[in-house]
DRENMARFI-194752 format. One line per field, with one value per residue (C-alpha): y, z, x; residue number from 1. Coordinates in steps of 0.1 Angstrom, whole numbers, plus 5000, padded with zeros to 4 digits. Layout:
% DRENMARFI-194752
c2: (Y,...)
c3: (Z,...)
c1: (X,...)
pos: (NUM,...)
***
This chain:
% DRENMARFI-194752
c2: (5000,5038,5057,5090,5109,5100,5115,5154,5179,5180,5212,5203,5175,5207,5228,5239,5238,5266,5259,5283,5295,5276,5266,5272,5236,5223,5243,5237,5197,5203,5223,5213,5252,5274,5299,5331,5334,5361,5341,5350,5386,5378,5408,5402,5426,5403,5411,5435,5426,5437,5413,5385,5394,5386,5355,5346,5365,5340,5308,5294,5296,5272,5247,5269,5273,5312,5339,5324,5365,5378,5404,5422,5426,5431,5460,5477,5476,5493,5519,5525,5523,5546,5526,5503,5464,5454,5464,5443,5402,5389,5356,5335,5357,5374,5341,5331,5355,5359,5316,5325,5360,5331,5302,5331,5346,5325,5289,5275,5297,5326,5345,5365,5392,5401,5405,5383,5380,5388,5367,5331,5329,5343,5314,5287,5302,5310,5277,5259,5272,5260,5295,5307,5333,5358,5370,5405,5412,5432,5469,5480,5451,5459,5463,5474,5487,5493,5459,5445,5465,5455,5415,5424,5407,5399,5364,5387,5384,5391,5420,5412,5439,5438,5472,5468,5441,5409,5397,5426,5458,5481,5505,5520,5556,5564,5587,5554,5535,5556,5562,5524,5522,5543,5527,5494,5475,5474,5435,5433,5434,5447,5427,5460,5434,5455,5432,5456,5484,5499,5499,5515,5539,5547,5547,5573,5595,5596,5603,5621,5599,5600,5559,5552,5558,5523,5536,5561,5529,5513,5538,5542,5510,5508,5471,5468,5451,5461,5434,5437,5416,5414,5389,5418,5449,5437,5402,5379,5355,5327,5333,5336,5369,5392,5408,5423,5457,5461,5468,5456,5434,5416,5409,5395,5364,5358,5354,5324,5312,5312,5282,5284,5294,5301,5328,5315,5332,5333,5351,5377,5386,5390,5413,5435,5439,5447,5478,5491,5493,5517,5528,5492,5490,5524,5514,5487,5505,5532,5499,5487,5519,5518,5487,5496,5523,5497,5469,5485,5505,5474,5453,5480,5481,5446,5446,5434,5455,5460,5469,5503,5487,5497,5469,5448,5430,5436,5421,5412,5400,5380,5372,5337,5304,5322,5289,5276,5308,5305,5271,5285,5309,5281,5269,5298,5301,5326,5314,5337,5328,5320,5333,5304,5283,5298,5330,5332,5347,5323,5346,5366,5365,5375,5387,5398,5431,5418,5432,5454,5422,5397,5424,5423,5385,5379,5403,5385,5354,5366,5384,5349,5323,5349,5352,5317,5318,5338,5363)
c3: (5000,4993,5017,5007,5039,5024,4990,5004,5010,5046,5058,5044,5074,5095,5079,5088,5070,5069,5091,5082,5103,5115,5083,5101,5088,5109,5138,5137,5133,5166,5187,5174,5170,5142,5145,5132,5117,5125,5122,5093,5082,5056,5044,5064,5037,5011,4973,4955,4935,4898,4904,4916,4883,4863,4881,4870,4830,4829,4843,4807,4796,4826,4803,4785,4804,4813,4799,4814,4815,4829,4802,4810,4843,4845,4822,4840,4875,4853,4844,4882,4893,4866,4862,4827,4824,4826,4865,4874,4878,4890,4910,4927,4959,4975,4994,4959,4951,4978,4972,4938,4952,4977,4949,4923,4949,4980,4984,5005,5019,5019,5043,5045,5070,5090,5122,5149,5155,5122,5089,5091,5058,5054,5075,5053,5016,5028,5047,5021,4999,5020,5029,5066,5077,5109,5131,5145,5183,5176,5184,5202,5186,5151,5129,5144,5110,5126,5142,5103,5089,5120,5106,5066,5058,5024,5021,5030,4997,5008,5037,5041,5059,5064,5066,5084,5099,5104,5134,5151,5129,5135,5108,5095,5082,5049,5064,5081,5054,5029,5055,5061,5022,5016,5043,5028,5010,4971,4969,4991,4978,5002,4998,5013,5015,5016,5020,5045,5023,5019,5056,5063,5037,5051,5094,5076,5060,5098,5116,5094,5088,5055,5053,5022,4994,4978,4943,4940,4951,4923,4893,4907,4899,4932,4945,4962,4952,4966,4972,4977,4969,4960,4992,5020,5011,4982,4996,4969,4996,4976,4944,4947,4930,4938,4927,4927,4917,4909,4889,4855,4848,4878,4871,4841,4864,4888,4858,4843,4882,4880,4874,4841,4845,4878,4883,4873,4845,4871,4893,4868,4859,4897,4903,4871,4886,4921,4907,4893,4924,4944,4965,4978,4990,5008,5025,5039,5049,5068,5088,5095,5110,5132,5141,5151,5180,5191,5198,5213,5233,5247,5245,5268,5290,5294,5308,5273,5259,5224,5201,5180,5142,5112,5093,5096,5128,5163,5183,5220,5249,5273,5299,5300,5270,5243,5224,5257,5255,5215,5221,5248,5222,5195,5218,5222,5180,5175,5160,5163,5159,5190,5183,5198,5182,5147,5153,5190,5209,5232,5250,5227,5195,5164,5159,5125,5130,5117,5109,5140,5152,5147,5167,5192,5192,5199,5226,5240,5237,5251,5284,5293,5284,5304,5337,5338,5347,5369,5347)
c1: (5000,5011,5026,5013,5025,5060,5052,5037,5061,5073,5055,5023,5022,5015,4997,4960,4927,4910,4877,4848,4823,4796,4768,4729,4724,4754,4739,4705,4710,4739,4712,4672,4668,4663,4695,4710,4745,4760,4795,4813,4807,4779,4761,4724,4705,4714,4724,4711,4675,4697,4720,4691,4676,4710,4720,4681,4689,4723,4711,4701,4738,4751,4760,4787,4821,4823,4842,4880,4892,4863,4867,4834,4838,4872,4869,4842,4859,4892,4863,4850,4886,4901,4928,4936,4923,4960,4964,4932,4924,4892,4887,4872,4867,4901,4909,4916,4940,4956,4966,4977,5000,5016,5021,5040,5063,5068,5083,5111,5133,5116,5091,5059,5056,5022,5006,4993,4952,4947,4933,4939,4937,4976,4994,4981,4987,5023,5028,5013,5042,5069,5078,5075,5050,5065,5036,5045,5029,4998,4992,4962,4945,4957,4991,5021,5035,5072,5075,5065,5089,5114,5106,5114,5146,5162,5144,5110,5085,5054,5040,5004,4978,4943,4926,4902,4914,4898,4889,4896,4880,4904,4924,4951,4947,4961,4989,5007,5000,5020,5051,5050,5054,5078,5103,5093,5124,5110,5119,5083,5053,5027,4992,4966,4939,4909,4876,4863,4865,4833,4823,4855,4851,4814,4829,4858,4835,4817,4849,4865,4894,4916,4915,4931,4952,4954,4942,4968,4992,4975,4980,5017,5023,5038,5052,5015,4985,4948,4924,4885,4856,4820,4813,4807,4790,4775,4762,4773,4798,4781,4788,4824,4840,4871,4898,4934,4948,4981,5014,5003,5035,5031,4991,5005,5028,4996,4976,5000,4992,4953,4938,4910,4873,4877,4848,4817,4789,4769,4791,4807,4764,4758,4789,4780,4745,4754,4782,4751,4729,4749,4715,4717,4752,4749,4718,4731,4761,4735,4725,4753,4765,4733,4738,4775,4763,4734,4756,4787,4765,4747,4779,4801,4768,4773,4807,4822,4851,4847,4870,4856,4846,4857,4838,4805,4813,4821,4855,4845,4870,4845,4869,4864,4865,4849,4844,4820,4798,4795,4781,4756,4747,4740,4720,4697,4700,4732,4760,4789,4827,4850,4883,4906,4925,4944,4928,4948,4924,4906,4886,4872,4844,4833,4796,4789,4764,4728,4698,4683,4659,4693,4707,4682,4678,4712,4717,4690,4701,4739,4722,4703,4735,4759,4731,4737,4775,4797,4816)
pos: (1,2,3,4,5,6,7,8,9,10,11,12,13,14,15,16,17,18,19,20,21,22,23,24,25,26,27,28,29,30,31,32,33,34,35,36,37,38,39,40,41,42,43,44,45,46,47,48,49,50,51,52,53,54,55,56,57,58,59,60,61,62,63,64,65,66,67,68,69,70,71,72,73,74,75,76,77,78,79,80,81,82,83,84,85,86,87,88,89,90,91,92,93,94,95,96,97,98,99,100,101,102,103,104,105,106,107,108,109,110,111,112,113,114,115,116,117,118,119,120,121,122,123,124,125,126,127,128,129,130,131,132,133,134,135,136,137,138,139,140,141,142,143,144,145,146,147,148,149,150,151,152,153,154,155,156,157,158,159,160,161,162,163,164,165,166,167,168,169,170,171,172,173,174,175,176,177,178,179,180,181,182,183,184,185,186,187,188,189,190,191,192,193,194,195,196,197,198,199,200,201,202,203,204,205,206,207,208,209,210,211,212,213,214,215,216,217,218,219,220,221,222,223,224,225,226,227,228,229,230,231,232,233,234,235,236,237,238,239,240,241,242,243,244,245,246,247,248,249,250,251,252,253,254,255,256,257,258,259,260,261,262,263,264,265,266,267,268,269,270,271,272,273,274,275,276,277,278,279,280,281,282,283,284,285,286,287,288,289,290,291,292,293,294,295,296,297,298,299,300,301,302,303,304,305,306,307,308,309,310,311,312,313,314,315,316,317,318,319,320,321,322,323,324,325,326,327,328,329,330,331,332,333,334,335,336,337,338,339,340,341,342,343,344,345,346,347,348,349,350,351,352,353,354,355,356,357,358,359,360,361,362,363,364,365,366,367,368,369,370,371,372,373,374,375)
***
């Protein structure tokens, strides 16, 4: 019989899968109640009714393999982006890309470069390489930008932030952004992984905070590359589309790297649609601001620290095993996200901000499981 274990590369042995958030199926079969997710930073408004409406317009052409370039699309985001086709590659959500940045520029011997209690996503595309990832300390709960660039060495390929980052919600204004840059060797490419983007934009506009110059990175052709995606503020996490803006020549390598028809017909219609229908994004946005105050108002009120958001979910310390009081909230229908085990954070969680009567239900359902323990 084959040994396969012989025939992997050594580090794959101990590398992690990636372990989403909790499906409501999985829950409700675990618990015998209906639940909520409010787990893994889904949009709660759902997508908008244009891009519904194409998904429905393109479902008679399944049986033809999609556009492999995602030409159309492609070219509009250039358009909203003012920047040429060349500098832009869409995928199959940013995960994807961000597998393809670590399979073209990392391998043995070299290193990424990021923070601690930030996306788990990072430590398995670079691990999975054979390269090592270095995990800064954190700073107030987010990037300490001179400790990264304290960590860059010569073997150093890859810098990876998350603004806003994930789980935590905080930011980086543009200011420390561009003297971060600008001190950063240019054998690095920073990955400015913007998911969070349009909530951040939206909290900046409220605060008055300059957030970001990543598009002025971007027609620079700077050694950076901007990633967002259609999953959060436009609610199409099922349909799988995202994308990378960058230097054009070095588009030109990740797109040797990306496997063929990778974003759907399907997808590419929805993501068309939903650029379209910017009264629907900035509504939800509106609610999720609302929904921002509520909870941290109720949270603090509660005794829970939370961190200030800059996104569409809240970070909570609880001062005890988050991952027991997550499953006390399955069981009153809440499903949240513990942050223990590759997130590093075992006493905190992740509560996406819902709709005002999710919010309400799982406050609720947080002030009964937590009377029923000393805290």
């Amino acid at each position: 019989m084959t040994d396969f274990g012989k025939l992997v590369p050594a580090w794959v042995h101990t590398l992690p899968s990636y372990k989403p958030g909790k499906s409501v199926r999985q829950a409700e079969l675990e618990s015998g109640v209906h639940c909520i997710k409010m787990a893994s930073n889904e949009n709660p408004f759902g997508p908008s009714p244009l891009a519904m409406a194409a998904i429905q317009e393109a479902l008679p052409n399944i049986n033809y393999y999609p556009d492999s370039s995602v030409t159309e699309l492609t070219t509009r985001l250039a358009e909203v982006h003012d920047i040429p086709p060349e500098q832009v590659m869409v995928t199959a959500g940013s995960t994807t890309f961000l597998e393809i940045i670590a399979r073209t520029l990392l391998g043995p011997g070299l290193n990424a470069v990021t923070s601690q209690l930030s996306f788990i996503v990072y430590p398995i595309v670079t691990r999975a390489t054979g390269a090592q990832l270095i995990e800064v300390p954190t700073l107030k709960n987010g990037f300490d930008l001179d400790r990264i660039l304290g960590a860059v060495d010569v073997f150093t390929r890859v810098v990876y932030i998350s603004n806003p980052n994930n789980p935590t919600g905080t930011v980086l204004d543009a200011a420390a952004m561009d003297r971060f840059l600008d001190q950063l060797p240019l054998h690095v490419l920073t990955v400015l992984d913007e998911a969070y983007w349009d909530y951040a934009n939206y909290f900046a506009a409220e605060r008055g905070l300059d957030y970001s110059h990543s598009l002025g990175y971007v027609r620079q052709q700077r050694p950076v590359m901007v990633l967002r995606t259609f999953s959060k503020s436009h609610g199409l996490a099922g349909v799988r589309v995202g994308y990378g803006m960058g230097p054009a020549d070095l588009i030109g390598y990740f797109a040797r790297m990306k496997p063929a028809f990778m974003v759907s017909s399907l997808g590419e219609a929805a993501a068309l649609a939903a650029l379209a229908d910017e009264a629907h994004v900035k509504k939800g946005l509106a609610a999720n601001s609302a929904g921002a105050k509520f909870l941290t108002k109720e949270l603090s009120a509660m005794g829970i620290p939370v961190e200030p958001t800059w996104s569409n979910f809240l970070f909570c310390r609880v001062g005890e095993d988050a991952g027991n009081l997550c499953r006390r909230l399955q069981d009153e229908g809440i499903i949240v996200r513990h942050m223990s085990g590759s997130w590093g954070a075992p006493d905190a969680f992740r509560v996406t901000i819902g709709t005002p009567e999710q919010n309400e239900q799982f406050l609720a359902a947080l002030k009964k499981v937590r009377s029923r323990v000393a805290v």
